[in-house]
C-alpha positions in Angstrom: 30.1 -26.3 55.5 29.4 -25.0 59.0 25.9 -24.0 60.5 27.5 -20.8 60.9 28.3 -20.4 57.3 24.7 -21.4 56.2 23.3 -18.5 58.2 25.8 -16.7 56.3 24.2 -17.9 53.1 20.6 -17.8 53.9 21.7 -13.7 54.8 22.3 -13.2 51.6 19.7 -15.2 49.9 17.6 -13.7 47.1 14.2 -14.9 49.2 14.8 -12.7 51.6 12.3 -10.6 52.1 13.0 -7.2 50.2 13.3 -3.9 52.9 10.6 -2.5 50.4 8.3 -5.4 51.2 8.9 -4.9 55.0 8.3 -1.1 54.7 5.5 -1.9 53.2 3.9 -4.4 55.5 4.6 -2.8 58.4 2.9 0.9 57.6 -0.3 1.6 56.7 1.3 4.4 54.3 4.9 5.3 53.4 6.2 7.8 51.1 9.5 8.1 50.2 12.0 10.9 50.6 14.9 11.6 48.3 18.4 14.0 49.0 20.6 14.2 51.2 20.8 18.3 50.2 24.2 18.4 50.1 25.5 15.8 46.9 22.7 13.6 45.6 20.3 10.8 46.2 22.1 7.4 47.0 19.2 4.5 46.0 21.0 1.9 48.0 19.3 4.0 51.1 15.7 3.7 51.4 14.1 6.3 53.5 10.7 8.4 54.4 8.5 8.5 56.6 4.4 6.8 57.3 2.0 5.7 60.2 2.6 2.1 61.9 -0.4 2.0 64.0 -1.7 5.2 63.3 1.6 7.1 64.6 4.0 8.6 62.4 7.2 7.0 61.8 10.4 7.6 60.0 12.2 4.9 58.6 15.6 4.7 56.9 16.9 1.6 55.7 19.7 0.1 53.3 18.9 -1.8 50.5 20.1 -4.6 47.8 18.2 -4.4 44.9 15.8 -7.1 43.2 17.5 -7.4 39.9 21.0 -7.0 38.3 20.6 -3.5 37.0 19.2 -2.7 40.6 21.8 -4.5 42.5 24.3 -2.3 40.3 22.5 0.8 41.2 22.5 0.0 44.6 25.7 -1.1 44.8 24.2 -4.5 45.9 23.1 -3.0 49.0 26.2 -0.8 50.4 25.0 3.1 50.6 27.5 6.0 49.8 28.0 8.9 51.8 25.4 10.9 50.2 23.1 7.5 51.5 24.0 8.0 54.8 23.6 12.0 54.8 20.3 11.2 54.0 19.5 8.8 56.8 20.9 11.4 59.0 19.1 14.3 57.9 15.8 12.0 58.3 16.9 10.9 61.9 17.1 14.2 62.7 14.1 15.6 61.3 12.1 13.0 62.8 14.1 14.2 66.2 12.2 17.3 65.4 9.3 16.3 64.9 9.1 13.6 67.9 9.0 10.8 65.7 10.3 7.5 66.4 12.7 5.8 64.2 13.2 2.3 62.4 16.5 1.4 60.9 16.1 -1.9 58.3 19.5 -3.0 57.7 21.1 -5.0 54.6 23.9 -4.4 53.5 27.6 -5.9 53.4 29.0 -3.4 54.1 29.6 0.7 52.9 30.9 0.9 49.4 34.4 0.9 49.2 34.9 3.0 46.3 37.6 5.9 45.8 34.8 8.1 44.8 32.9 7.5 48.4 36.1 7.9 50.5 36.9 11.2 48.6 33.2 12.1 49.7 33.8 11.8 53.2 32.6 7.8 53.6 34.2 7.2 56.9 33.5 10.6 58.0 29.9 10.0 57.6 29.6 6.7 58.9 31.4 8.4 62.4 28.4 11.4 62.2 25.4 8.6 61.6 27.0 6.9 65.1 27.8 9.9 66.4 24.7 12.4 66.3 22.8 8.6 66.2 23.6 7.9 69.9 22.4 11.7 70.9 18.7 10.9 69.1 16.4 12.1 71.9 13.3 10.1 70.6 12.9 5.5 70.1 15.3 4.1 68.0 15.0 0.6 66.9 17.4 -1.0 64.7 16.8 -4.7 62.9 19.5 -6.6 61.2 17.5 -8.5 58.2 19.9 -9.9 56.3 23.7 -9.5 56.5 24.6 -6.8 59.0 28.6 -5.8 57.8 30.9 -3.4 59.3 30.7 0.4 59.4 28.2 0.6 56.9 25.8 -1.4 59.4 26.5 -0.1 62.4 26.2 3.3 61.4 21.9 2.8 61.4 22.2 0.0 64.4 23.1 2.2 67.6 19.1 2.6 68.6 17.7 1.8 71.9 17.2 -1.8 71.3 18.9 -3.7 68.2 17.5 -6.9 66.9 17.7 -9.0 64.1 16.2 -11.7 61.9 16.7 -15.3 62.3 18.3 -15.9 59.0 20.9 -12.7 59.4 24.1 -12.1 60.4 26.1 -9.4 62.1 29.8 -8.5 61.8 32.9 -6.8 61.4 33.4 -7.6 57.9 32.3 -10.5 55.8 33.6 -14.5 56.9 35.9 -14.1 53.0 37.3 -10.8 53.9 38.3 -12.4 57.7 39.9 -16.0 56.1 41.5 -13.7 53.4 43.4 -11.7 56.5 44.2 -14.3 58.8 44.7 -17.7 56.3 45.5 -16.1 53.3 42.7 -18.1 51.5 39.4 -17.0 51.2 38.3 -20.5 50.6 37.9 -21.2 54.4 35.1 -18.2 54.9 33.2 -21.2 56.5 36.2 -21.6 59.0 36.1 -18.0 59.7 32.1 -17.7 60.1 32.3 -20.4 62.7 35.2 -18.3 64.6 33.7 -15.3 64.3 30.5 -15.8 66.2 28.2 -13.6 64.0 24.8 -15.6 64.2 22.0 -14.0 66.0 22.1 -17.0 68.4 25.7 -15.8 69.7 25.1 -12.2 68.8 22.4 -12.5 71.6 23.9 -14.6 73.8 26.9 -12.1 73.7 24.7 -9.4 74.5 25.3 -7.1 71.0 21.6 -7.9 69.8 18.5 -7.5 72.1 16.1 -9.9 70.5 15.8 -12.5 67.6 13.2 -12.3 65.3 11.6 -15.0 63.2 11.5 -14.7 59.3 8.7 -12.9 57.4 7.4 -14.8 54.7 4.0 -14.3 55.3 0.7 -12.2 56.3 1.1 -13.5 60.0 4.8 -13.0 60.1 4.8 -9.6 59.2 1.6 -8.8 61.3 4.1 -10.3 64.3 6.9 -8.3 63.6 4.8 -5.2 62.9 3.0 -5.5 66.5 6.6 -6.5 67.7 7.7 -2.7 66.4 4.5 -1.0 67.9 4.9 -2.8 71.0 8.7 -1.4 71.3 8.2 1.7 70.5 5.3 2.5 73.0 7.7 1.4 75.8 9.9 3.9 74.8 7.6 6.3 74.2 7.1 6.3 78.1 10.7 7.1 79.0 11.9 10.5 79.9 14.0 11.6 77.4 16.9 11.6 79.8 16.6 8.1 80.8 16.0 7.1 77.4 19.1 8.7 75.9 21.2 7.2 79.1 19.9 4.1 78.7 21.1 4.0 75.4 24.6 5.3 75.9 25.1 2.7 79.0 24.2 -0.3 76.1 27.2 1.0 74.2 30.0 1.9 76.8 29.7 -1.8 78.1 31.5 -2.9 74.8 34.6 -0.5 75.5 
């Protein structure tokens, strides 16, 4: 088994701590908000808004759940379009309203269901990257856990993208890559190694901004909370102009 693989693993490991946990620890209040008012309310998406600091943020986030009936609510963690018209319609309101936003990603991807793609699945995870990129107020996306595909990168085009130590970040999981090019899903550690999706090489290739160190305690989250605050107030100071073409220049450099 590769040390790529075990990051892999540890992604995915029920000791990670939960999005809820994190949303949580990191506001001094949160309240949740429900709808995407067009279909329904998708419970793999996690979203509201609350203070961090005393300043109003909105935070949307995806999801796995902490049990088996949970995990089937939630899809185990991938959102359907209705999910992601609802982190949309939050990023936008806290546009609006001049609030800065959090993205907490995990998820293996968006569901791949016939329902979701007759919903408009791909169209929606174009609009979350799309109408994401033109966000005129901080944006700060953090990979947690597993980071796959679409259905991650349509909450990770912020200003600044970072993610946890144990995490990983890809274009679809290391089975789904050995099943395409070996035929054999057995080598997923092979295909991990190949497909450089550890935060160590996702930073050293430039596609994450900053690695951060597991929360399994009081100090931890304190660290990643102040981490957040810090972030945001230095993008707080940008004109909105720069901000927004700072952003777009960290995203045309991977055309």
């Amino acid at each position: 088994m590769t040390k790529a693989y075990d990051r892999v693993l540890a992604a995915r490991s029920a000791d990670k701590v939960s999005i809820q946990k994190l949303v949580a620890g990191i506001t001094e209040d949160f309240m949740e908000l429900h709808g995407d008012r067009a279909y329904g309310d998708d419970p793999a998406v996690y979203a509201g808004i609350g203070t961090m600091g005393g300043e109003p943020v909105t935070i949307t986030s995806i999801q796995k759940g902490d049990t088996t009936d949970e995990n089937i609510d939630r899809h185990f963690g991938s959102a359907e379009p209705d999910g992601y018209r609802k982190a949309l319609r939050l990023m936008k309101q806290a546009e609006k309203f001049n609030r800065p936003i959090i993205n907490l990603i995990n998820t293996p991807g968006a569901y791949p269901g016939v329902d979701a793609e007759y919903k408009g699945q791909g169209y929606m995870i174009a609009q979350s990257i799309m109408q994401g990129l033109k966000l005129s107020v901080p944006y700060v996306s953090v990979i947690v856990g597993e980071g796959g595909s679409g259905g991650a990168l349509a909450l990770a085009v912020g200003d600044t993208v970072w993610a946890f130590e144990d995490s990983v970040y890809s274009i679809l999981s290391p089975e789904g890559y050995a099943t395409i090019l070996w035929k054999d899903s057995s080598k997923a550690a092979d295909a991990a190694e190949q497909m450089q999706l550890t935060p160590k090489d996702l930073l050293s290739n430039e596609i994450i901004d900053k690695i951060i160190p597991e929360v399994n305690d009081d100090e931890s989250m304190q660290n990643f909370k102040n981490a957040l605050i810090d972030k945001i107030n230095e993008l707080k100071k940008l004109p909105k102009e720069e901000l927004l073409a700072n952003r777009h220049a960290r995203y045309r450099k991977f055309n």
